[in-house]
N, C-alpha and C positions, 0 to 999 in steps of 0.2 A: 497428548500434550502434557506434560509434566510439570510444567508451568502454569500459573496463573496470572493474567493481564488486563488492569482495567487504564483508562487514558483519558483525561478533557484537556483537549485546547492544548498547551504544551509541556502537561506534567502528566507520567507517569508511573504506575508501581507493576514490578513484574515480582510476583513470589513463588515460593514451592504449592503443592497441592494444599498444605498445613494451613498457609495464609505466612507462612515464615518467610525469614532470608535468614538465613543459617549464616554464623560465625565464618571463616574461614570458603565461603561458598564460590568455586570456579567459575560458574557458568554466568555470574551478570547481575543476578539479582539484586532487586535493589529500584529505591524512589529516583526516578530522575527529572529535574529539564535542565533547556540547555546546557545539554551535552555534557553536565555533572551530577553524580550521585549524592544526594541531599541525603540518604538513609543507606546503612551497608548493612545496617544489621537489626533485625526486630525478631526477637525469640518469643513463645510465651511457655511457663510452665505450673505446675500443678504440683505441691508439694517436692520443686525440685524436678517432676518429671516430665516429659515430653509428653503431650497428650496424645491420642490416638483419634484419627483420620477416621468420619465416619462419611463424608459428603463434601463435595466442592466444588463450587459451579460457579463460572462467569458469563453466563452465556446471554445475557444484558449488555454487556463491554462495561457496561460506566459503574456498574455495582456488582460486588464480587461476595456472597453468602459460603459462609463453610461450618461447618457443624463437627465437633471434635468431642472428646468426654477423655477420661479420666482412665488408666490402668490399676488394676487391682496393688494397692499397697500396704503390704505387712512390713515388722518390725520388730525383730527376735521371736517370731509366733503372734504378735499382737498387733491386730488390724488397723490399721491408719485409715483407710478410706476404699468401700467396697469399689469393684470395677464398675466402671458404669453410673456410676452414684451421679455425675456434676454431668450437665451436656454445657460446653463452650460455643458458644454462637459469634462469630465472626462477621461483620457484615463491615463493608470499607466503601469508600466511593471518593470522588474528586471533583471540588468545585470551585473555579476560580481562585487556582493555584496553591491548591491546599488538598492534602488528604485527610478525612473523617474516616475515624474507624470507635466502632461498639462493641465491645467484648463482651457477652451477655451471658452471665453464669446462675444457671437452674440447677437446680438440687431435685435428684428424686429419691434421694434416700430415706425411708420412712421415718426416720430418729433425725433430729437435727444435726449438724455435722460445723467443723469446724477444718478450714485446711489455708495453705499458704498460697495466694498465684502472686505469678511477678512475670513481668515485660522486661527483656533488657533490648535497649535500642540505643544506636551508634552511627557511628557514618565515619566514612573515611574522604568523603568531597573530590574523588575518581574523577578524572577525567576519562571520555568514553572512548578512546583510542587507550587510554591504559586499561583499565575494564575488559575489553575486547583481546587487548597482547598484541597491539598492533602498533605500538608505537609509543618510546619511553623521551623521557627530557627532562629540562629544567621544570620542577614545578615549587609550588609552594608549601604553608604546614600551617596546621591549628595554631590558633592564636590564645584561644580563649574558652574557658566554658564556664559559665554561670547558670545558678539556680535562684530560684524563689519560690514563693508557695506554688508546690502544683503544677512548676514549669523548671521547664529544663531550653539552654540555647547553646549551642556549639558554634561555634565560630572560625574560619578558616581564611587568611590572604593566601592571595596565589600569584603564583609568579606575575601573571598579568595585572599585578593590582587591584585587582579586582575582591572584595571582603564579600564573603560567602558564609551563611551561617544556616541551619536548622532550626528551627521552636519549637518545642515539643511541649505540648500541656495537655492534662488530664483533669478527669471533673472529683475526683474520687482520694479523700486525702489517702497517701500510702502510708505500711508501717514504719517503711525505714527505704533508704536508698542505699545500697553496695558501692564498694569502694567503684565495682566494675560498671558503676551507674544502672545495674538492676534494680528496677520499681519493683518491692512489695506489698501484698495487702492485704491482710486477715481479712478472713470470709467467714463469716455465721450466717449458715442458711436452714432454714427450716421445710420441711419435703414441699415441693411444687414453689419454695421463695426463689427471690433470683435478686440479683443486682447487674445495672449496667457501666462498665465501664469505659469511659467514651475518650478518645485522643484525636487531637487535633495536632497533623505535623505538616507545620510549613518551611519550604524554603525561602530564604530571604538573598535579596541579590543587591549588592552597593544600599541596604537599608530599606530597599524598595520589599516592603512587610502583606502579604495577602493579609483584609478583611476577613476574622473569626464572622463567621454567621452560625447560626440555631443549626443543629445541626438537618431538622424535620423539614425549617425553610429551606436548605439547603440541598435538601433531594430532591421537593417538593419543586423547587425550579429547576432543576435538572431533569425530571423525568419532564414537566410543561418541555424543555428544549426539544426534546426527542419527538412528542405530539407534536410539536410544530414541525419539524423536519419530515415527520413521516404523510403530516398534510398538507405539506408544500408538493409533494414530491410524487412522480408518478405513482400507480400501486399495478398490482396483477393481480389474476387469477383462475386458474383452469384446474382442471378435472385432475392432476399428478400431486400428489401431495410433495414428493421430492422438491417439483420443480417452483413450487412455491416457496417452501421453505428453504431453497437454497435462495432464490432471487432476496426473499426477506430477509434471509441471515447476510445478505453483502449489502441491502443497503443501511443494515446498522451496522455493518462491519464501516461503512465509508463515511457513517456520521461519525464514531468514534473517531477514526482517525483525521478529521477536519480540525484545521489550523487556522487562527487568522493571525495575521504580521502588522495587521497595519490594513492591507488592500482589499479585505474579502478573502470570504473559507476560500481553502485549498486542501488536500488531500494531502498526508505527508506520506510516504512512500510504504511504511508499513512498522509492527512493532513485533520485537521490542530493539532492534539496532539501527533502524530508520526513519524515526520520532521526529523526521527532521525535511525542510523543501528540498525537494530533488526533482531535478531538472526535469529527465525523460519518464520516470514513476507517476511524477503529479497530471504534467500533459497529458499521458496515454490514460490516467483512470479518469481523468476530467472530459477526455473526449468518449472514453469507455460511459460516461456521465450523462452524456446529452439527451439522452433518452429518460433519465431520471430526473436532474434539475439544473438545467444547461449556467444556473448563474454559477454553479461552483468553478464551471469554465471562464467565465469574465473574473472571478477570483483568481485563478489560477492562472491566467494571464496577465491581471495587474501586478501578482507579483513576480512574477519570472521577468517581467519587463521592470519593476523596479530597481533587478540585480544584475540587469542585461549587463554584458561587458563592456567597458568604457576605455581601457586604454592597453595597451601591448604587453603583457607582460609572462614572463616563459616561467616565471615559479609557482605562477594558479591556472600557466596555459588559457590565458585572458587573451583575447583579441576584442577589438570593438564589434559591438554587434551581438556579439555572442551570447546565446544563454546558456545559464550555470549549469552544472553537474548537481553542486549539491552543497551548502552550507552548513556549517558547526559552528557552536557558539563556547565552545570549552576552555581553558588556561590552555593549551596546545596549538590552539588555533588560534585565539588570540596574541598569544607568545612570538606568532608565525613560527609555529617549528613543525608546525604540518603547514599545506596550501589552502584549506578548506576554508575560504573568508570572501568570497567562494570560493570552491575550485571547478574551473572553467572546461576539465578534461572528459567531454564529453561530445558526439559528432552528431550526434542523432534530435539534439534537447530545440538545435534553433530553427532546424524543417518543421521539427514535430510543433513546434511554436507558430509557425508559419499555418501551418495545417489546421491546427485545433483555431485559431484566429478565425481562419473562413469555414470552417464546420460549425463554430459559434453561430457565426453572422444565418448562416441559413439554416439554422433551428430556430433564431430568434429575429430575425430582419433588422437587429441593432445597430444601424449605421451610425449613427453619432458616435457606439463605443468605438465602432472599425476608426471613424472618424479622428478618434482624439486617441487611439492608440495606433494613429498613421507611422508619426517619427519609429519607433519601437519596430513596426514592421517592418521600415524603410532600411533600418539599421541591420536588420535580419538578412535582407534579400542581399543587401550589402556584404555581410560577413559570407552567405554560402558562396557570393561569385569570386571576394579578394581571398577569401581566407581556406573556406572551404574548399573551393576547386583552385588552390593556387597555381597548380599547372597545368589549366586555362584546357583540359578535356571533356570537358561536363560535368565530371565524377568526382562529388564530394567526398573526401578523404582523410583521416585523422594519423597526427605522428604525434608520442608524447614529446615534450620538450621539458616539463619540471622534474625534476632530478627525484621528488619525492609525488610524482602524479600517478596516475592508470595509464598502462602501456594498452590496451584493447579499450578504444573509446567508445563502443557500440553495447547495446542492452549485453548482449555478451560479453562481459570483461574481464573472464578469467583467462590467466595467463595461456592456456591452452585450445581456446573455443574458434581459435582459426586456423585450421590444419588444412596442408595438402593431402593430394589421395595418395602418397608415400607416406605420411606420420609426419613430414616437418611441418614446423609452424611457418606461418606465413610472417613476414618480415613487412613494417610499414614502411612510406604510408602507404595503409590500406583502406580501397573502398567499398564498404559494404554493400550488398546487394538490396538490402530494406529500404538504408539510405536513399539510396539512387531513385527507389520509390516513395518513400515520404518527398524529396524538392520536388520532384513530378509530379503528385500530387499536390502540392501546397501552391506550385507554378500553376497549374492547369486550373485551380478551386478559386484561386486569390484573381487569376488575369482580371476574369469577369467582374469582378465585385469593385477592383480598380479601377475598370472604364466607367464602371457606371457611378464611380465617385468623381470622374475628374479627370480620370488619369491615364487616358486613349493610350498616349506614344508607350506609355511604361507598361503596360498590357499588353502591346501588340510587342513589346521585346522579352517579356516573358515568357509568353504562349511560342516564340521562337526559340528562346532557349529550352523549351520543354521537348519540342520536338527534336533539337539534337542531341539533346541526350536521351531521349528513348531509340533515336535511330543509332545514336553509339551504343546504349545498351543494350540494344538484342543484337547487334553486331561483336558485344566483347564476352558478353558473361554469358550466354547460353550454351551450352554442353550437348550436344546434338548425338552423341554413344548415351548420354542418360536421360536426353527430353527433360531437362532440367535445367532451371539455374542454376551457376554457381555461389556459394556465400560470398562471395570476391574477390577482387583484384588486387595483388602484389606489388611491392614496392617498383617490380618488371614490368609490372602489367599484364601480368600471368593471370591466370585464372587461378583461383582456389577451389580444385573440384569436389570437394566434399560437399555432398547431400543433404542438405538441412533445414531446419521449419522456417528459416528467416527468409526464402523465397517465398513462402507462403502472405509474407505481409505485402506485397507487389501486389497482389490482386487487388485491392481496396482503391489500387490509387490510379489503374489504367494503362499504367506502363507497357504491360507485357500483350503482344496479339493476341486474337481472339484463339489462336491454334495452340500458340504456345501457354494462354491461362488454361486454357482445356486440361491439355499435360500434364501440368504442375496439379490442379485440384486432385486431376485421377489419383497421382503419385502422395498425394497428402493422406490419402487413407488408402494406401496399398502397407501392405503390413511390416516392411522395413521402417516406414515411419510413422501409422498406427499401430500402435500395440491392444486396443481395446479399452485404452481409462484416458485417451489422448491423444495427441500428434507431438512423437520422441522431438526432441531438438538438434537429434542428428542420426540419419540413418543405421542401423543396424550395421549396413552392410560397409558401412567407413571404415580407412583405419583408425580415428579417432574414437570410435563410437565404447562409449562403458555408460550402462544402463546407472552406474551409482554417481556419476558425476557431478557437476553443479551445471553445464549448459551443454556436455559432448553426446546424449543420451536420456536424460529427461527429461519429465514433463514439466510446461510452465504455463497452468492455465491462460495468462496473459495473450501467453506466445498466440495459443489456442485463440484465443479471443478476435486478434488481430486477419488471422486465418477464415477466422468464422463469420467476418464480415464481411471480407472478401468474395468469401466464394455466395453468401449472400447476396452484393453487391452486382455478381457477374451472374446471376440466374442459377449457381451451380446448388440447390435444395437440396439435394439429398447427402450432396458429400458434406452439407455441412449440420444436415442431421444427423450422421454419422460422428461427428465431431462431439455435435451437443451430450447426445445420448450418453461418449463417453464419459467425459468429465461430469454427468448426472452420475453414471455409473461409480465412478472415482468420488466423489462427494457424499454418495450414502453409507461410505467407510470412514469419516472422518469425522471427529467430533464437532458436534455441534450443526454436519454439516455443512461444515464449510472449507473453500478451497484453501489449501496451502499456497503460500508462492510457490513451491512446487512439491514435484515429489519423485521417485526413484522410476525410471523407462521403461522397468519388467513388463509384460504383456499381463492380460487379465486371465490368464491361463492361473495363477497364483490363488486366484480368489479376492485378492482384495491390493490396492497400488500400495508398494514400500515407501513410509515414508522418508522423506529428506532429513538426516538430524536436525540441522538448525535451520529449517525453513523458518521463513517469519509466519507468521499468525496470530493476529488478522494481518492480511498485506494489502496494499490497495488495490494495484490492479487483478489481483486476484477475486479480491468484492467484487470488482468490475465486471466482471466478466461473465455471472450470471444476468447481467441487464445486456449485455451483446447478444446474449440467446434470444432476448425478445426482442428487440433491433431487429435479428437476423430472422424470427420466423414471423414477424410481421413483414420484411424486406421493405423497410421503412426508410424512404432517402426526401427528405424535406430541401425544396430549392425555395431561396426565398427571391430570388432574381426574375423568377418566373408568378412567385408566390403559387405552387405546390408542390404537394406531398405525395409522392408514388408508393403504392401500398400494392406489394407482391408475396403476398399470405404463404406460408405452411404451416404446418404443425406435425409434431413429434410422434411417433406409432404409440396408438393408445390416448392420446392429447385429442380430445372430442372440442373441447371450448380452451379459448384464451379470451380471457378479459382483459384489459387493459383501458384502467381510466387517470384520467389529468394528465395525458402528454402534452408536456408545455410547448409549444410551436408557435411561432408567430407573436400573435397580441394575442393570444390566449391557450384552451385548452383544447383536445381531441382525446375521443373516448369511443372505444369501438371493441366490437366482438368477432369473433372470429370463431365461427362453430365448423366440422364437416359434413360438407353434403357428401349426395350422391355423386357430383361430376366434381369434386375436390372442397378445397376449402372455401364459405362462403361470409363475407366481411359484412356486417351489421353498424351502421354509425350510429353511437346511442349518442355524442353533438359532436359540433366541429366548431371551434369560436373562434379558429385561430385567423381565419383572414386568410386562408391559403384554399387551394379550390385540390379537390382530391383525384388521385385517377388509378382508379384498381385493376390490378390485371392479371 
C-alpha cells in the first residue's frame, strides 16, 4: 500500500509513506470531511531537503508513526549536515474533528548542529467528485487568509454558500513564513537533544470550529475509545496465528471506520473514497457484525431509515420506501449538480434493509426496536412490491432513470458486470439473481416476527409472496447445461448465463432446493471459480471473464463472505473451509494482514493474489468478513422466536481450539470452546446468559 491512512468519526488524512501530500499530487491525497479537502498539501523539509523514509506504519488505524532523518548535505566541498545526523518522528492522529500531529526532531550528531526545517501546508477545499476526475461544475473560490501568532486560517465560499475554512496552528514560534506560506524554524540541537513540533489542523464548516484539546488528553481518550470497543465486542482465539490476527486486524479495521450521524455507529463503506453511508456496504458489514456487536446493526438501521426515500423523484432515482445508495455532503452535491443528497440508485440496499432488521431481532430479541422501526419496515416491504417488482412477477428489478445515476444498481455496478454468454451486455431492467434472494430471505425471516407482533394477515401474505417467487425462480434462472444459476434476467426475461459468485449469496437465504444448493456449493470451489486465494466473481470459462477486472473475474472478500455463510448455513463444512482457508491464504500476503476490497482472479499458482490498484483499504465489509469465518465454523444461527441457538461446529485443518468469548445474543452473553476430538469437533460452554436454550449437533 503506498498510502498511509488514519480516520475518527467523519475526518480523515490519507498521505504518502513520508507522512506527505505532495504539491501537485494525482492520486487523492489529502485531509478530508464531508466530501471536502480541508489540506491538499503538507510537505516537510530539512535544509531545503526532502528527508529520507526510514519506517511507516499505520497499523493502529487512528495513529499513524513514521520515522525519517536527513540526506548527507555538502556545499562547494563544505559539509552542511552529516547523513543521518537528525531522526524526524512523525506521529498524527484525530480527534473530534481535528488532526494532531508532532514533528519530533533528534539530533545524533556528536557536535552540536544547527539547520533549517520548514512545513508548507495548503488546501485547495476539492470537492471529492473533482478529486476523483469524476465530475466537474460550478464551484466556488478562496476568500480569505489570515494570520496571527502561530496560526494560520484559510478560508473558502463555495458555490453552495456554504464558508469553509482550515486553522492551522503550531506551538513553536517560526523564523519567518514564505511568500508560499512555508513555515520555518531554526533548529540548535545538541547530540541526543530533540525538539517537538506540534500542529493542530482543523477544519471548520459555516463557523462551526472543533475544540483544541492537550494533545496527551487527546490520545489518551482515544486510545480509552478503542478499550472500550474491543471490550464491548466479541473476542477469539485458537491455536492459528493467521487466523487471529486477521479476525483482530478487521475488527479494528471496523471500529475505525464507524460513523455516527446523529442515530448510532454505522460502518462507512470503506477508505480512502467511501468515508461516507452507503446504503448496501453499511447493511452487509453490519450484518457481517452480528457476531461481533449486533448494536452497530440498530445503528445502521436507524440511520438508513432516517434517509429512507420519501417521495418520487427520477434525478436521485428516489421512490418512497426506498433506501439510499449513498450520500455526499460536498459543494457538487449540494449545488445538485450531481444526485448524491442521496442518491437512491441502488436495488439491493432496501431487501438487504429488510434482512439485517430481522437478523438483528434474533441475535438480540429487541422487539420494542422491530417495534418502533415498524413504519420504516412497512415502507420497505411497500417499495419492493410497487417499485421494485413494478411488473407485478416476483422479481425485483432495477432501471436507471437519473440522467446522471448508476446504470448497474446491484453490489456490481460496473458498466460491464452483467454480460450474456455471447459478450453482450444485458440491457435493463434487470433482476438479479442475489436479489431474488435477499426479498426471500427478508420475506421468509420477517413473516415470523410479524405474526408474533400483531400482524397474522400481513405474514401470512408474505410467507405467500415468498413462495411464488421461489417457485418463479427456479422456474426462470436455473441453467440446467450448467447446474447453475444464472446472475439474471433481461429486460426480455432472458436469462443472463454467465457463471458467477452472485449465486453464491442464494444459499443463505433458502431460496434455491436442497439438489439445486448442493450444485451451486460444488461449483463454488470447482476451479473456474476457485482459484485458490477465493471464489472469482465470474468464471474463468465466461466471455466476460479477465482476472484484472473490477467485478468480471476477481476476488471480493465480501462476495466470499456472503457464500461462506451460506454454505455454513446449508451444512455444506467443508466447501466452505475451502473458501476460508483461501482468503487466510490470500490475507498473509497483505499488509498488515488484512483483506483488500478486493484483489486481481489469478489462481494461487502465482505465489501470492495480484493486487487490485485502487482497492480501498481498510473497507468495511472486507473487515467483515473475518468474523463470517467464525459465524460459519461455529455454524451459529441464533432464533430468538424460539429463543435458541444452533451450534454446528468445525474447524479449519490444523485449527485444534477456537475460543470464542462475549457473543452478545439475547439479554446477554455466550462463551464457548471448541476443541477436536476423536469423533470431530467437540463444544465446551464456558457460560450461556443469554436466555436462549442451546442445541448442538
Amino acid at each position: 500500500m503506498d498510502y498511509r491512512v488514519i480516520k475518527e468519526n467523519d475526518l480523515f488524512l490519507m498521505t504518502d509513506r513520508n507522512g506527505d501530500i505532495p504539491e501537485g499530487d494525482i492520486s487523492g491525497k489529502g485531509l478530508y470531511t464531508k466530501d471536502t479537502r480541508f489540506l491538499s498539501r503538507m510537505e516537510i523539509r530539512i535544509n531545503g531537503q526532502k528527508p529520507i523514509l526510514l519506517s511507516s506504519a499505520a497499523d493502529d488505524n487512528y495513529i499513524s508513526t513514521i520515522r525519517l532523518t536527513n540526506p548527507h548535505m555538502e556545499e562547494n566541498g563544505e559539509l552542511i549536515l552529516w547523513r543521518e545526523s537528525v531522526e524526524i518522528e512523525r506521529t498524527r492522529f484525530i480527534y473530534e474533528g481535528a488532526l494532531y500531529e508532532s514533528i519530533k526532531l533528534t539530533s545524533y550528531y556528536p557536535k552540536p548542529i544547527q539547520f533549517d526545517f520548514s512545513v508548507l501546508l495548503d488546501t485547495d477545499f476539492a470537492d471529492m467528485f473533482v478529486v476523483r476526475g469524476f465530475q466537474y461544475g460550478e464551484l466556488g473560490s478562496k476568500t480569505m487568509e489570515r494570520s496571527a501568532p502561530r496560526e494560520r486560517v484559510i478560508g473558502y465560499l463555495g458555490a453552495d454558500g456554504v464558508r469553509r475554512e482550515t486553522k492551522i496552528k503550531w506551538n513553536t514560534q517560526e523564523s519567518k513564513i514564505s511568500e508560499s506560506g512555508e513555515l520555518h524554524f531554526d533548529v540548535a540541537l545538541g547530540h541526543q537533544e530533540n525538539i517537538a513540533i506540534a500542529f493542530f489542523i482543523a477544519p471548520i464548516i459555516d463557523g462551526n470550529e472543533p475544540l483544541q484539546h492537550e494533545p496527551e488528553e487527546a490520545m489518551s481518550k482515544l486510545r480509552a475509545s478503542y478499550v472500550d470497543w474491543n471490550a464491548s465486542s466479541t473476542s477469539i482465539q485458537s491455536n492459528l496465528p493467521l487466523f487471529n490476527k486477521l479476525y483482530h486486524r478487521g475488527v479494528q479495521d471496523l471500529r475505525v471506520l464507524l460513523t455516527d450521524l446523529g442515530y448510532g455507529a454505522f460502518p462507512v463503506a470503506g477508505l480512502p473514497w467511501f468515508s461516507v453511508p452507503f446504503g448496501r456496504d453499511s447493511l452487509i458489514a453490519a450484518l457481517q457484525m452480528l457476531s461481533l456487536n449486533p448494536q452497530v446493526a440498530k445503528g445502521t438501521l436507524l440511520t438508513m431509515a432516517a434517509y429512507q426515500g420519501q417521495n418520487e423523484d427520477e434525478w436521485r432515482d428516489e421512490q418512497p420506501g426506498k433506501v439510499m445508495h449513498e450520500i455526499r455532503y460536498g459543494e457538487l452535491a449540494s449545488t445538485n449538480q450531481v444526485p448524491f443528497t442521496p442518491y437512491y440508485g441502488t436495488i439491493d440496499a432496501t431487501p438487504l434493509f429488510l434482512l439485517l432488521a430481522a437478523e438483528y431481532y434474533h441475535w438480540t430479541g429487541d422487539a420494542d426496536f422491530i417495534k418502533a422501526l415498524m413504519p420504516h419496515l412497512q415502507a420497505a416491504l411497500t417499495w419492493v412490491k410497487e417499485y421494485g417488482d413494478a411488473d407485478d412477477d416476483s422479481f425485483v428489478e432495477y432501471y436507471q432513470k437519473s440522467s446522471k445515476g448508476i446504470a448497474n444498481q446491484g453490489w456490481k455496478d460496473s458498466a460491464d458486470s452483467v454480460v450474456h454468454r455471447n459478450g453482450d451486455y444485458a440491457e435493463a431492467p434487470i433482476a438479479l439473481v442475489e436479489v431474488q434472494g435477499y426479498v426471500y430471505q427478508a420475506l421468509t425471516r420477517l413473516a415470523p416476527i410479524f405474526r408474533s407482533l400483531g400482524h397474522a394477515e400481513q405474514a401470512d401474505q408474505m410467507e405467500q409472496d415468498a413462495s411464488q417467487l421461489q417457485a418463479r425462480f427456479e422456474r426462470d434462472f436455473w441453467m440446467e447445461d450448467e447446474q447453475f444459476y444464472a446472475i439474471a434476467l433481461d429486460k426480455d426475461k432472458k436469462r443472463v448465463e454467465s457463471v458467477t459468485s452472485n449465486a453464491g449469496h442464494i444459499l443463505m437465504s433458502g431460496i434455491a432446493s436442497p439438489e439445486r444448493a448442493k450444485a451451486v456449493a460444488e461449483r463454488l470451489v470447482a476451479p473456474d471459480l476457485f482459484g485458490g486465494y477465493g471464489i472469482r466473481t465470474m468464471s474463468t470459462d465466461a466471455a466476460g471473464y479477465n482476472p484484472m477486472s473490477y467485478h468480471d473475474g476477481s476476488v471480493w472478500p465480501h462476495d466470499n463472505s456472503l457464500c461462506i455463510l451460506g454454505l455454513s448455513h446449508l451444512g455444506f463444512a467443508n466447501e466452505a473451509i475451502t473458501v476460508i482457508e483461501g482468503l487466510l491464504a490470500a490475507a498473509d500476503k497483505f499488509e498488515y494482514n488484512r483483506l483488500p476490497e478486493l484483489f486481481c482472479g489469478y489462481d494461487n499458482l502465482l505465489g501470492a493474489p495480484v493486487p487490485y490498484p485502487v482497492a480501498c483499504s481498510p473497507q468495511a465489509w472486507a473487515a467483515g468478513t473475518p468474523l463470517t469465518f467464525v459465524q460459519a465454523l461455529l455454524g451459529l444461527q441464533p432464533d430468538a422466536l424460539s429463543r435458541q441457538i444452533t451450534i454446528r461446529p468445525s474447524l479449519l485443518e490444523g485449527m485444534n481450539e477456537l475460543k470464542v468469548e462475549q457473543l452478545l445474543i439475547g439479554s446477554g452473553t455466550l462463551s464457548l470452546r471448541v476443541t477436536r476430538g476423536i469423533n470431530g469437533p467437540e463444544v465446551e460452554i464456558l457460560s450461556n446468559l443469554t436466555g436462549y436454550e442451546l442445541l448442538i449437533s
